[in-house]
PDB file of N, H, CA, C and O in Angstrom:
ATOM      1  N   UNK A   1     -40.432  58.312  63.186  1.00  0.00           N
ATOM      2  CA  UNK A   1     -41.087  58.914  62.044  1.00  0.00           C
ATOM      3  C   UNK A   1     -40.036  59.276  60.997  1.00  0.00           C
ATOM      4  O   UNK A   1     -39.225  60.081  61.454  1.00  0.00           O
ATOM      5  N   UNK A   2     -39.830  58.960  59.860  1.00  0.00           N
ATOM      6  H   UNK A   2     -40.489  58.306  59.490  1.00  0.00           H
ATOM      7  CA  UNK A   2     -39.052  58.881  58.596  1.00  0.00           C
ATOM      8  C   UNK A   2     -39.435  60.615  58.079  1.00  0.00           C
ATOM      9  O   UNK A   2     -40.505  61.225  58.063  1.00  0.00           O
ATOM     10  N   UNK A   3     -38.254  60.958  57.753  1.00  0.00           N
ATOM     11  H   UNK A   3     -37.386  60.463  57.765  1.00  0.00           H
ATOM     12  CA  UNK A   3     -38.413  62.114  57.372  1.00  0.00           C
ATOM     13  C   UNK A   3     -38.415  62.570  55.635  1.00  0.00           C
ATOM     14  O   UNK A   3     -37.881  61.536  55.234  1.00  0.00           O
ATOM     15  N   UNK A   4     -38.612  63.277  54.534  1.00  0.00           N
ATOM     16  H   UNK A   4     -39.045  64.118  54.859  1.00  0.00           H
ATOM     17  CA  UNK A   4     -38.854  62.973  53.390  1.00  0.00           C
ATOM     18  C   UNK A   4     -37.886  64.498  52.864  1.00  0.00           C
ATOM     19  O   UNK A   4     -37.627  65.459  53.589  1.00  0.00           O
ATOM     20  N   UNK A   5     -37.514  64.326  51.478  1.00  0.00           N
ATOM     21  H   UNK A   5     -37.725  63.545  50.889  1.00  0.00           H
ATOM     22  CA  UNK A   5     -36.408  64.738  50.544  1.00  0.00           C
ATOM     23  C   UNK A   5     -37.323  65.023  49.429  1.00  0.00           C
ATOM     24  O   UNK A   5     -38.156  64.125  49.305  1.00  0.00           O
ATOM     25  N   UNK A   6     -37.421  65.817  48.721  1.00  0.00           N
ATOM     26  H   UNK A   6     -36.745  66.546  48.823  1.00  0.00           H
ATOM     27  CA  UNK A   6     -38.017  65.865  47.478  1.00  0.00           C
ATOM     28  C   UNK A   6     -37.356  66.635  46.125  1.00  0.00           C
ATOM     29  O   UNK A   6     -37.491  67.733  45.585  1.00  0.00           O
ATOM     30  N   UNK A   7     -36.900  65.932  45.995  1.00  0.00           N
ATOM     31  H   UNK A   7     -36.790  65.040  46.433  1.00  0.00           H
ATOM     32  CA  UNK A   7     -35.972  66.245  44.623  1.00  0.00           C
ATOM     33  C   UNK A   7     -36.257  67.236  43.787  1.00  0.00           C
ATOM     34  O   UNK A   7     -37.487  67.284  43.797  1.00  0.00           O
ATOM     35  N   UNK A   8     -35.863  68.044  43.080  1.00  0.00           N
ATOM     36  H   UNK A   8     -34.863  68.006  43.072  1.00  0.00           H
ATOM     37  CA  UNK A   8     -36.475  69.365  42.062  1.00  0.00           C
ATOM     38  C   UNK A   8     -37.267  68.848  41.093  1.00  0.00           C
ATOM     39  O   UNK A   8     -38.447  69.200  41.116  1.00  0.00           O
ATOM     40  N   UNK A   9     -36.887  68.045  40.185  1.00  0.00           N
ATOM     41  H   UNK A   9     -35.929  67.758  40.167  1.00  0.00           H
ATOM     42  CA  UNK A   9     -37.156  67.256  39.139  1.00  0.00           C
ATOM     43  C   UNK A   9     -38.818  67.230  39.420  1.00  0.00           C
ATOM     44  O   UNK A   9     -39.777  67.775  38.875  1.00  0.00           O
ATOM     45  N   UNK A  10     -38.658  66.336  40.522  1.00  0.00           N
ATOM     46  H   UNK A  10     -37.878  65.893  40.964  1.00  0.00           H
ATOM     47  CA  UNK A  10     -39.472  65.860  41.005  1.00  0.00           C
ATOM     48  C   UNK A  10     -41.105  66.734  41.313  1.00  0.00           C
ATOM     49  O   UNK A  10     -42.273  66.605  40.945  1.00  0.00           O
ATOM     50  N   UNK A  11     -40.391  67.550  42.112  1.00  0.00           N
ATOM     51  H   UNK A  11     -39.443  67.655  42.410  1.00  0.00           H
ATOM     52  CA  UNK A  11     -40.936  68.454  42.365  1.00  0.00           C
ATOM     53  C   UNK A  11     -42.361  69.383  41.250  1.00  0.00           C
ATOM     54  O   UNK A  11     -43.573  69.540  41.401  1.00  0.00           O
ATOM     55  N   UNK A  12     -41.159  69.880  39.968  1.00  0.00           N
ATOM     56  H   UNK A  12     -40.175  69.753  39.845  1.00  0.00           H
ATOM     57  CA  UNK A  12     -41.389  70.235  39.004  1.00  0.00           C
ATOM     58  C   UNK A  12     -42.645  69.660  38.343  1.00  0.00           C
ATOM     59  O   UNK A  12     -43.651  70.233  37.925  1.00  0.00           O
ATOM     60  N   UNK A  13     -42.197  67.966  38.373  1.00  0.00           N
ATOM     61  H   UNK A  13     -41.380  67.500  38.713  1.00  0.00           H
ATOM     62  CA  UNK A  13     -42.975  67.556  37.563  1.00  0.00           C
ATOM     63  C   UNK A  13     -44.737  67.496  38.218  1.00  0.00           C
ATOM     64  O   UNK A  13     -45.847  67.381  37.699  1.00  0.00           O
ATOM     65  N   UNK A  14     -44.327  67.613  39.299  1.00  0.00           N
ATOM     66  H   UNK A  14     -43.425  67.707  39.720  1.00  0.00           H
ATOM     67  CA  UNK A  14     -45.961  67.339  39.980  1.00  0.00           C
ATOM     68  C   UNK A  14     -46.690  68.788  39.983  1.00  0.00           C
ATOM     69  O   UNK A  14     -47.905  68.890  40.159  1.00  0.00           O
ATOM     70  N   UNK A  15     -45.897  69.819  39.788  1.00  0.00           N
ATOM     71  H   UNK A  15     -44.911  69.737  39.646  1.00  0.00           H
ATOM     72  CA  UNK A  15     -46.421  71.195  39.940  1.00  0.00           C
ATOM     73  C   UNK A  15     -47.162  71.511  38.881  1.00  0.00           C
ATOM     74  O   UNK A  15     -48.370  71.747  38.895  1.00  0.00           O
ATOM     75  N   UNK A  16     -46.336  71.517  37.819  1.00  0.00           N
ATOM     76  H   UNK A  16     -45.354  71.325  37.808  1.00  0.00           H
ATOM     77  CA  UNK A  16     -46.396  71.723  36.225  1.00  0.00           C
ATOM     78  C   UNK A  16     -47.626  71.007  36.013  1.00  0.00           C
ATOM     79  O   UNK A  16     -48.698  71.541  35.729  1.00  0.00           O
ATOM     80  N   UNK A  17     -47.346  69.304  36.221  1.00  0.00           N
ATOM     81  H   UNK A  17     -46.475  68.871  36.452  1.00  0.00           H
ATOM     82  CA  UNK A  17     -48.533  68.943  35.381  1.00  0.00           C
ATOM     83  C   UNK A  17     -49.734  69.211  36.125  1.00  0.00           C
ATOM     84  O   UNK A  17     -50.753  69.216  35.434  1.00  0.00           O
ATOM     85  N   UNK A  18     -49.953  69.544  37.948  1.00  0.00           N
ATOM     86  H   UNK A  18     -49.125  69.540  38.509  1.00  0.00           H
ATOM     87  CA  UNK A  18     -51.415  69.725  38.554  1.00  0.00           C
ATOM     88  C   UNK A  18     -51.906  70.981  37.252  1.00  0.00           C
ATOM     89  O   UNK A  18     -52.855  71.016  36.469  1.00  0.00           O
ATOM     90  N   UNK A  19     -50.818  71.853  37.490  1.00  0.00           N
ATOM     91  H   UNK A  19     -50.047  71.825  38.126  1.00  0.00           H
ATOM     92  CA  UNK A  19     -50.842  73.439  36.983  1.00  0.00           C
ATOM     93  C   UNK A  19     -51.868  73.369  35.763  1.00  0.00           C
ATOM     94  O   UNK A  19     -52.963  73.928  35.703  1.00  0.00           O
ATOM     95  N   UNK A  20     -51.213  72.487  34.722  1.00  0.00           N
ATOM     96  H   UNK A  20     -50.324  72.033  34.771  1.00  0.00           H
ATOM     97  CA  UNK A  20     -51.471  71.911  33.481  1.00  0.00           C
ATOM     98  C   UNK A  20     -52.946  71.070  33.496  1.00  0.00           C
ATOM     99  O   UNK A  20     -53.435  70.723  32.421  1.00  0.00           O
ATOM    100  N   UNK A  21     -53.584  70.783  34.699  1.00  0.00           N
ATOM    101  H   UNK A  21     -53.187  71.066  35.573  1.00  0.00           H
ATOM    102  CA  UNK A  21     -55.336  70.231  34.561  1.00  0.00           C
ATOM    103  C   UNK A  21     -55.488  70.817  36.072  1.00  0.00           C
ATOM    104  O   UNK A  21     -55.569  70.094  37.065  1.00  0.00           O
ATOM    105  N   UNK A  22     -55.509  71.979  36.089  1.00  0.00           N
ATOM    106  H   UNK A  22     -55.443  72.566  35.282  1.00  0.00           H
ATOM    107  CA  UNK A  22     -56.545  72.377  37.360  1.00  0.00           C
ATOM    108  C   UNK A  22     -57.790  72.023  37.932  1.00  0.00           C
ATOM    109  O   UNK A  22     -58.184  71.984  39.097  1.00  0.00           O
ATOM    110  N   UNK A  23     -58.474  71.701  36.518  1.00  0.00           N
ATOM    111  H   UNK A  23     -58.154  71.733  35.571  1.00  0.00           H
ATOM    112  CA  UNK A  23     -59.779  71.253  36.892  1.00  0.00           C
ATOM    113  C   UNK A  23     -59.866  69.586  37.014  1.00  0.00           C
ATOM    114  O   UNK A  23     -60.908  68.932  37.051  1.00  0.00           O
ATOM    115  N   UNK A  24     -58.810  69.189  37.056  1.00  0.00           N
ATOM    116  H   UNK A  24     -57.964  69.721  37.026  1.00  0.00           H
ATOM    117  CA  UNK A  24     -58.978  67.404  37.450  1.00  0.00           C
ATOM    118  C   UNK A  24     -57.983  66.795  38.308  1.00  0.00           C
ATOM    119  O   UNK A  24     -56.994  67.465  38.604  1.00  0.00           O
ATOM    120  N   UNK A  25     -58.085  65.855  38.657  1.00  0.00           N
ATOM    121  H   UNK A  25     -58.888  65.310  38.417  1.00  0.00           H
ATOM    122  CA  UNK A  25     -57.422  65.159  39.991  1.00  0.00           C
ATOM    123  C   UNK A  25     -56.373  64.943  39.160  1.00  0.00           C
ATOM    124  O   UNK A  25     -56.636  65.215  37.988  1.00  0.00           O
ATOM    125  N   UNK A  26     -54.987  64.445  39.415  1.00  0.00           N
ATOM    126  H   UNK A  26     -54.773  64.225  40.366  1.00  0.00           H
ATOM    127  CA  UNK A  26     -54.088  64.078  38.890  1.00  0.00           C
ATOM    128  C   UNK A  26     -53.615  62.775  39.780  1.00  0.00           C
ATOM    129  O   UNK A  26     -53.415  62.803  40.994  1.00  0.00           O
ATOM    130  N   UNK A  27     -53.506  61.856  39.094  1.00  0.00           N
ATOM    131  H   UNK A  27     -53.668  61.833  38.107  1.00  0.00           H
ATOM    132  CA  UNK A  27     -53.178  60.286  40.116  1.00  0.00           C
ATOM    133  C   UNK A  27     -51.659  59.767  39.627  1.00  0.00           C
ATOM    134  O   UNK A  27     -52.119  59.013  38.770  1.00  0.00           O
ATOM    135  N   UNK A  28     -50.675  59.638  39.540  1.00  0.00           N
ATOM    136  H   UNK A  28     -50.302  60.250  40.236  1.00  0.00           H
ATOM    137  CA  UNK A  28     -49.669  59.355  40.004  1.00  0.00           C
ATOM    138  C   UNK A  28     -48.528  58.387  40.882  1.00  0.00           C
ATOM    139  O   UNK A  28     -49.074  57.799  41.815  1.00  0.00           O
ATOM    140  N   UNK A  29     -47.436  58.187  40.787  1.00  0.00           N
ATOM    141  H   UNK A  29     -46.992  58.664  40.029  1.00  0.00           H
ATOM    142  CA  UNK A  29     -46.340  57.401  41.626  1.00  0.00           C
ATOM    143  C   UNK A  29     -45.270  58.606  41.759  1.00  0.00           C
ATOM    144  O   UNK A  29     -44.952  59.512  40.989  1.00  0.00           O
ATOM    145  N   UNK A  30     -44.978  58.353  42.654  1.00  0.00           N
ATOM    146  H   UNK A  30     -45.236  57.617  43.280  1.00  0.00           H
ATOM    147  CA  UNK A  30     -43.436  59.217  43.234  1.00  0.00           C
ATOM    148  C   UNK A  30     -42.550  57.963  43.760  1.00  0.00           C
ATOM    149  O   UNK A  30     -42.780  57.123  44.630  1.00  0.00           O
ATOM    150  N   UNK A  31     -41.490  58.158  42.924  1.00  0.00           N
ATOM    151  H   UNK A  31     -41.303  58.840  42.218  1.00  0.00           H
ATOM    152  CA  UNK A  31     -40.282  57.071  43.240  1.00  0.00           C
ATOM    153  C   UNK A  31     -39.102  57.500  43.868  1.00  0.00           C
ATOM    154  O   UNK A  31     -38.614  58.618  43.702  1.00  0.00           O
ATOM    155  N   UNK A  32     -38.654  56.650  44.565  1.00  0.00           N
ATOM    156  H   UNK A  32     -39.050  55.742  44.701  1.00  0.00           H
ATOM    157  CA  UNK A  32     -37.440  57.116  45.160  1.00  0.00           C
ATOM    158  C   UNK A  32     -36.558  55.868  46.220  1.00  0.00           C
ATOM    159  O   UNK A  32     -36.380  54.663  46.040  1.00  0.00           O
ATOM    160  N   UNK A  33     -36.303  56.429  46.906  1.00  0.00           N
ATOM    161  H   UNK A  33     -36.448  57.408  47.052  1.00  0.00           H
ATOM    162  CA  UNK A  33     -35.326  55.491  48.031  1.00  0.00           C
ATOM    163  C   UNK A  33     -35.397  55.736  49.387  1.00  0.00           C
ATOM    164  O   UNK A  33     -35.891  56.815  49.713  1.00  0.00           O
ATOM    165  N   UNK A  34     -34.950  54.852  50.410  1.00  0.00           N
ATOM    166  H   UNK A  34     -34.548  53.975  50.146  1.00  0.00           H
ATOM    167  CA  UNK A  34     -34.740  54.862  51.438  1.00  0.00           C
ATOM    168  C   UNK A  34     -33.292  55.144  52.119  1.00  0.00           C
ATOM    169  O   UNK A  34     -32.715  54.064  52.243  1.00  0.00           O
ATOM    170  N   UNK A  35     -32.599  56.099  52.547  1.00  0.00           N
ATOM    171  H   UNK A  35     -33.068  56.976  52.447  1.00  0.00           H
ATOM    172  CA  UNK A  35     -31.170  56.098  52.939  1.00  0.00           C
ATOM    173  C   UNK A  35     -31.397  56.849  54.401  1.00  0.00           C
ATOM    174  O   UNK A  35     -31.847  57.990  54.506  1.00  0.00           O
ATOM    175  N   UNK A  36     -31.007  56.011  55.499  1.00  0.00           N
ATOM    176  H   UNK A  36     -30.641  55.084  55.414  1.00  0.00           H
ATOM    177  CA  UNK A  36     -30.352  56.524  56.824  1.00  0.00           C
ATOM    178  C   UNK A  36     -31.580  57.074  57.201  1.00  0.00           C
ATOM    179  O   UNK A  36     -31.700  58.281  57.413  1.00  0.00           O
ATOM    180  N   UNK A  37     -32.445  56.327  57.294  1.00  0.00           N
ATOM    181  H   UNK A  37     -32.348  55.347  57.122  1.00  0.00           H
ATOM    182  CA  UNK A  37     -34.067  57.146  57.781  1.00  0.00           C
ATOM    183  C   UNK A  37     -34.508  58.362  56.878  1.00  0.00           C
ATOM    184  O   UNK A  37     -35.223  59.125  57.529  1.00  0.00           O
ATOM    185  N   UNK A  38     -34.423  58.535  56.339  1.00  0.00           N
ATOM    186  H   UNK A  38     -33.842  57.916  55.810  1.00  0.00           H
ATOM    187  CA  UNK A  38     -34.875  59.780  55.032  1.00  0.00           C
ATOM    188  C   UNK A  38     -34.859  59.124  53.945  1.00  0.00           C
ATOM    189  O   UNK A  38     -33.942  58.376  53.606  1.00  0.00           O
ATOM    190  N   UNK A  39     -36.255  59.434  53.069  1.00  0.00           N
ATOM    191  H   UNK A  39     -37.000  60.041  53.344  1.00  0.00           H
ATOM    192  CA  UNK A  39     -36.963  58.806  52.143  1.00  0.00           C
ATOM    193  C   UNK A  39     -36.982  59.981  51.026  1.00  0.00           C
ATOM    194  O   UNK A  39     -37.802  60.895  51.103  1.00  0.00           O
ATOM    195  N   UNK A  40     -35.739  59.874  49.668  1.00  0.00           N
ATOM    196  H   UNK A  40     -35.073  59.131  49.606  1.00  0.00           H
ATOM    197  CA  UNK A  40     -35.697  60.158  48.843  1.00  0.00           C
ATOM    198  C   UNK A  40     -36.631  60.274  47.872  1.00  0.00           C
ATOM    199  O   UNK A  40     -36.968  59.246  47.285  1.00  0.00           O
ATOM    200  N   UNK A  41     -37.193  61.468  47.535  1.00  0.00           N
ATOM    201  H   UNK A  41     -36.919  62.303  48.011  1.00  0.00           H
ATOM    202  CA  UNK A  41     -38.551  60.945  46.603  1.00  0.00           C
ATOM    203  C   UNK A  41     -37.439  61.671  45.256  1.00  0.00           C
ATOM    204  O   UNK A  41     -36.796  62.695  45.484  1.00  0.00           O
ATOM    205  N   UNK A  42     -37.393  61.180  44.334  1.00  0.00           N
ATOM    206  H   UNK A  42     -37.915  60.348  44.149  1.00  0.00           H
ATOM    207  CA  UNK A  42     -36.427  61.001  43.300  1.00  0.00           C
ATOM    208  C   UNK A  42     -36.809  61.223  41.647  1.00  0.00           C
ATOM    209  O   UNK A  42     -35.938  61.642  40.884  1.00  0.00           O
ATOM    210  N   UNK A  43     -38.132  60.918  41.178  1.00  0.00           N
ATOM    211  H   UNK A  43     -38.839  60.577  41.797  1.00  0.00           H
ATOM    212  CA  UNK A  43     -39.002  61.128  40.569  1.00  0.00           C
ATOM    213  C   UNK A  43     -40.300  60.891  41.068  1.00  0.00           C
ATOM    214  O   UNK A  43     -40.685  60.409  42.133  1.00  0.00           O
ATOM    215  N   UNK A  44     -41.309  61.633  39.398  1.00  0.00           N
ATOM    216  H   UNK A  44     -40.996  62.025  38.533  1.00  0.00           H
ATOM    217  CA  UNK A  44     -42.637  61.603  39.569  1.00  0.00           C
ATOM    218  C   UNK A  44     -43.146  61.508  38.300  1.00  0.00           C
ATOM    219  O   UNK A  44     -42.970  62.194  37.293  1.00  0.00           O
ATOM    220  N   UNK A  45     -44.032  60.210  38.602  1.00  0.00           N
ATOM    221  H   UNK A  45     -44.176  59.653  39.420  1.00  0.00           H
ATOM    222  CA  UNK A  45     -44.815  59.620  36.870  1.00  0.00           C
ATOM    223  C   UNK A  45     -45.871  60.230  37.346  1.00  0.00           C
ATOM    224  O   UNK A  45     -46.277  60.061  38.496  1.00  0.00           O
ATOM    225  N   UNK A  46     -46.467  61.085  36.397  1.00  0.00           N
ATOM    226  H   UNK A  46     -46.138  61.222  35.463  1.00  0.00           H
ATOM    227  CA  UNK A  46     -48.362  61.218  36.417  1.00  0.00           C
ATOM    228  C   UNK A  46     -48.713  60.019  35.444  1.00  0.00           C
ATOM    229  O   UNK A  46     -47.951  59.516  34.619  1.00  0.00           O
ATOM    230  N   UNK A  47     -49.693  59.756  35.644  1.00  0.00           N
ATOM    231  H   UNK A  47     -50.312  60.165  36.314  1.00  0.00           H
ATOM    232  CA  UNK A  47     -50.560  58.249  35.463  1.00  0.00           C
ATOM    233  C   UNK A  47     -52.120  58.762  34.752  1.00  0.00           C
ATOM    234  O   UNK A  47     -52.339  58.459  33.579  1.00  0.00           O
ATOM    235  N   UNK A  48     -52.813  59.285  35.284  1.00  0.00           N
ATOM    236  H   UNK A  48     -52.635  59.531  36.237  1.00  0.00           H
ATOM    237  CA  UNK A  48     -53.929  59.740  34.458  1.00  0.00           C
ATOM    238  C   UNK A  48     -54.840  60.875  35.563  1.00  0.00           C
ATOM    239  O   UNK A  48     -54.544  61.274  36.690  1.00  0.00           O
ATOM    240  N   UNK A  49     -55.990  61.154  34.728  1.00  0.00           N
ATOM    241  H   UNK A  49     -56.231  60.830  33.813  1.00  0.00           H
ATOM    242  CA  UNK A  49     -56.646  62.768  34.772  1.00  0.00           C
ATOM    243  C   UNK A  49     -58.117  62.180  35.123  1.00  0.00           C
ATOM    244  O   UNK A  49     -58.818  62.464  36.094  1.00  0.00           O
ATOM    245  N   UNK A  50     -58.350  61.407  34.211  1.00  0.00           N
ATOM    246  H   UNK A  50     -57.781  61.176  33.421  1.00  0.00           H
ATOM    247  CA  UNK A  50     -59.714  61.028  34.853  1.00  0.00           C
ATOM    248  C   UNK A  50     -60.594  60.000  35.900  1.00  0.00           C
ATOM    249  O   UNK A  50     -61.751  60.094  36.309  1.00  0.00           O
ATOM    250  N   UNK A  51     -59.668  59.108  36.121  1.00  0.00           N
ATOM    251  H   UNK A  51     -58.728  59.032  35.789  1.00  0.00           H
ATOM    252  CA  UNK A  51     -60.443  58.075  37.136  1.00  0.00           C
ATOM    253  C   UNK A  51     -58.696  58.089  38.289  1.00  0.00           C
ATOM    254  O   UNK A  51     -57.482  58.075  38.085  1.00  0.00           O
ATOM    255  N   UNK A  52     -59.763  58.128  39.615  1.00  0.00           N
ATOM    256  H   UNK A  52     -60.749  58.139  39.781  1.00  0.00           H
ATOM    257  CA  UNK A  52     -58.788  58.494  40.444  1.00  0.00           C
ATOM    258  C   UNK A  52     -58.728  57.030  41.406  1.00  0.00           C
ATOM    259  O   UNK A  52     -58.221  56.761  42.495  1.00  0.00           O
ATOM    260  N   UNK A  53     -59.309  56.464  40.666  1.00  0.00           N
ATOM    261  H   UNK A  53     -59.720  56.682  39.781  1.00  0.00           H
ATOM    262  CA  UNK A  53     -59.351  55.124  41.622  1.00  0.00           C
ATOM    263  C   UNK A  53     -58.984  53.683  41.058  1.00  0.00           C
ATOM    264  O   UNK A  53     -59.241  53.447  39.878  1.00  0.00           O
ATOM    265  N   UNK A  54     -58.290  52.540  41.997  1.00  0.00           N
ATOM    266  H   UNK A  54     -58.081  52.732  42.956  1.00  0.00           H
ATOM    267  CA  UNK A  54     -57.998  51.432  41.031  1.00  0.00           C
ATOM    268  C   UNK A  54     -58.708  51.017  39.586  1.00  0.00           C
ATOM    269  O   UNK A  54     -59.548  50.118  39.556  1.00  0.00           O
ATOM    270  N   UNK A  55     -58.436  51.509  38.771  1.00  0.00           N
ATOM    271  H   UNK A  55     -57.753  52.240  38.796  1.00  0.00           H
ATOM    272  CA  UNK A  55     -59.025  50.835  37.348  1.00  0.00           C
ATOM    273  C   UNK A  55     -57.749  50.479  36.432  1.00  0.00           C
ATOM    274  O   UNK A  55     -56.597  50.896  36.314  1.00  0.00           O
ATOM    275  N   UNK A  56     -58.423  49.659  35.947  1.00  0.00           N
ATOM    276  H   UNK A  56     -59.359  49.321  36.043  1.00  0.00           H
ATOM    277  CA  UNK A  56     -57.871  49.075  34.556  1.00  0.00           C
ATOM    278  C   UNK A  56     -56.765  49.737  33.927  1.00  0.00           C
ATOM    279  O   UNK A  56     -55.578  49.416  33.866  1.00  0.00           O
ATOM    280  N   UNK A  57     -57.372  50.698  33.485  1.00  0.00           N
ATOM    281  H   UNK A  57     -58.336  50.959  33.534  1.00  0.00           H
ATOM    282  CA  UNK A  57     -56.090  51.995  33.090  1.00  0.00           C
ATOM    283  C   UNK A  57     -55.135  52.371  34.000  1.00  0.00           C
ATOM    284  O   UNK A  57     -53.983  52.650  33.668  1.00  0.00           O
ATOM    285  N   UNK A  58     -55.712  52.408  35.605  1.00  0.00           N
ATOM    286  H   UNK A  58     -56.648  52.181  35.875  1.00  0.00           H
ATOM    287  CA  UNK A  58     -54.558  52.582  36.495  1.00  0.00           C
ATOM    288  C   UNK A  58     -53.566  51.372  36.703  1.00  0.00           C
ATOM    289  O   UNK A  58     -52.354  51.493  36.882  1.00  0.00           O
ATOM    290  N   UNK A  59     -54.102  50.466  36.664  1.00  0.00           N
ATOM    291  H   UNK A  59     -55.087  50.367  36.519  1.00  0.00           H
ATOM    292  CA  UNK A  59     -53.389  49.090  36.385  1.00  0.00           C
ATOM    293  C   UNK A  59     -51.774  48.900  35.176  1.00  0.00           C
ATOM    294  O   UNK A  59     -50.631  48.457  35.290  1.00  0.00           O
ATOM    295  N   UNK A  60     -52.865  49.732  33.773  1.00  0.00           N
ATOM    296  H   UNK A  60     -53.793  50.091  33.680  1.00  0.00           H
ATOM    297  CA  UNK A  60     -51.734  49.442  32.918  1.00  0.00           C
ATOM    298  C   UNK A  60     -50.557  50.683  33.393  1.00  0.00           C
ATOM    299  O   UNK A  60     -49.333  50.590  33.486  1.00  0.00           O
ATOM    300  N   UNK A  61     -51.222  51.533  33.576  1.00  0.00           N
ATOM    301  H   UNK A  61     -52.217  51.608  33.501  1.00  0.00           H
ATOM    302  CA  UNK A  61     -50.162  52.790  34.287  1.00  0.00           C
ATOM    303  C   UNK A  61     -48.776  52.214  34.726  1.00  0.00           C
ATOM    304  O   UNK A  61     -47.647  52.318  34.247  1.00  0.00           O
ATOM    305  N   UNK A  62     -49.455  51.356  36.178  1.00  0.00           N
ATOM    306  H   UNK A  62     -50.372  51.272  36.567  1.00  0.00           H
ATOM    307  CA  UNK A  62     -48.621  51.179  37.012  1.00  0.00           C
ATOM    308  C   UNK A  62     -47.648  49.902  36.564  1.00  0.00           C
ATOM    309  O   UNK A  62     -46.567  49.672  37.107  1.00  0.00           O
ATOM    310  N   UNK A  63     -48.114  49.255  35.677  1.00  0.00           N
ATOM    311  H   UNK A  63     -48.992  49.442  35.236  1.00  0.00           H
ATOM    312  CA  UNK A  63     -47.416  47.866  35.027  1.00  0.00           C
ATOM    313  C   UNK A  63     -46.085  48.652  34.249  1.00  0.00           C
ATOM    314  O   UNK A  63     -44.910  48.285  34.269  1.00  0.00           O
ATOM    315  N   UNK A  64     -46.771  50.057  33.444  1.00  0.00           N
ATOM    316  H   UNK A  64     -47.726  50.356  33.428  1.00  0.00           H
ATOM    317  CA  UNK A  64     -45.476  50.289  32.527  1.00  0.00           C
ATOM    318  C   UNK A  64     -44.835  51.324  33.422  1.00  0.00           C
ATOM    319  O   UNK A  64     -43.746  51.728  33.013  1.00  0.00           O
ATOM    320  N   UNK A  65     -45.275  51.840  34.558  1.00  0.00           N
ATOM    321  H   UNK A  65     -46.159  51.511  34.890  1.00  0.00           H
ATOM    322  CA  UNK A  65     -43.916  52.505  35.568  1.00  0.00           C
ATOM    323  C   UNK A  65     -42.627  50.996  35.867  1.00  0.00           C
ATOM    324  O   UNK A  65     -41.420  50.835  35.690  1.00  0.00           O
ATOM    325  N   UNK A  66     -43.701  50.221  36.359  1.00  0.00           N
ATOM    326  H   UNK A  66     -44.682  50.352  36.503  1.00  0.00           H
ATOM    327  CA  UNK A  66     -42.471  49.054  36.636  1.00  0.00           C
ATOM    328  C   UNK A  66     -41.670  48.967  35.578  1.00  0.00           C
ATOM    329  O   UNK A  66     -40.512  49.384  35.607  1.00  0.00           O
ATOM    330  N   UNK A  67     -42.251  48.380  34.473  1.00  0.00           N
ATOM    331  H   UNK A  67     -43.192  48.042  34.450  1.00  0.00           H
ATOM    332  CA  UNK A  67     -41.589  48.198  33.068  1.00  0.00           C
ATOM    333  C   UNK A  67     -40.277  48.968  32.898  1.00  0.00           C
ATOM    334  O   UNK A  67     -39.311  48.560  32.251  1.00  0.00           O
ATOM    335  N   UNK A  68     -40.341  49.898  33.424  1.00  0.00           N
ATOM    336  H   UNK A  68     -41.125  50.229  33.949  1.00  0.00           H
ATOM    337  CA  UNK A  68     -39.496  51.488  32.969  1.00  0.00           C
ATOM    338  C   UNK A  68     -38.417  51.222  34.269  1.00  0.00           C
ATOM    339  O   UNK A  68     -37.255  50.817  34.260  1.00  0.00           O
ATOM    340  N   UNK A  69     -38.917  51.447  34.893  1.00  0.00           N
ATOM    341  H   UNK A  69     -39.862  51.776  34.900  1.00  0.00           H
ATOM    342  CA  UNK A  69     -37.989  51.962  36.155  1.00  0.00           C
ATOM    343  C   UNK A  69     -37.687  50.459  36.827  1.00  0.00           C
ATOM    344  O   UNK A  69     -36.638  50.566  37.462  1.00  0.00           O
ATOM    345  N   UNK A  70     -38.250  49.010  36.929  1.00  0.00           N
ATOM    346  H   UNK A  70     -39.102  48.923  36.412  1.00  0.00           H
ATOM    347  CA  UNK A  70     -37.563  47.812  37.575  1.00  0.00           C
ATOM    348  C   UNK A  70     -36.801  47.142  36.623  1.00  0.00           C
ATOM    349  O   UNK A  70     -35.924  46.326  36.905  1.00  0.00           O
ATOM    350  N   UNK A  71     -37.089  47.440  35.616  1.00  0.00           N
ATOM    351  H   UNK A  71     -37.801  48.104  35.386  1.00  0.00           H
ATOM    352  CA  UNK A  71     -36.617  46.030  34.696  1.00  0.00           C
ATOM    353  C   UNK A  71     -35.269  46.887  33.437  1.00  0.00           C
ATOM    354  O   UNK A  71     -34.386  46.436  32.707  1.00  0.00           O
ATOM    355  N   UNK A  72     -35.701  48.051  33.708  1.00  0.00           N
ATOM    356  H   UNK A  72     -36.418  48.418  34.301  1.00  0.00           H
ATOM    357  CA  UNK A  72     -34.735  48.541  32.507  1.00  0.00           C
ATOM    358  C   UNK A  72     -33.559  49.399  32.913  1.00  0.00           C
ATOM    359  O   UNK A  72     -32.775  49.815  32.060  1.00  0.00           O
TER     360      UNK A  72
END
């Protein structure tokens, strides 16, 4: 069983923004790494507030996390 790390940053950002829409789901990626069996979670993109399930919009979400974080 892999054990998990969670970065402040990171942290922050998922607190703040639930904090910031209490009244709605918040859907999201947490990025990070793998080192020596412990799984770095390193950042955190929020993605959107209202549809919590594969859609379209979650689609483009996740196209411009890649965009950001694989290619640049």
């Amino acid at each position: 069983m892999a054990s998990y790390s969670l970065a402040s940053p990171a942290y922050l950002k998922i607190w703040f923004h639930a904090a910031k829409y209490p009244h709605r789901p918040v859907n999201g990626v947490l990025l990070g790494k793998e080192s020596e069996g412990t799984v770095q979670i390193l950042d955190a993109v929020p993605l959107l507030h209202h549809w919590t399930s594969l859609s379209p919009m979650m689609e483009i979400g996740l196209e411009l996390v890649c965009l950001e974080y694989y290619t640049g």
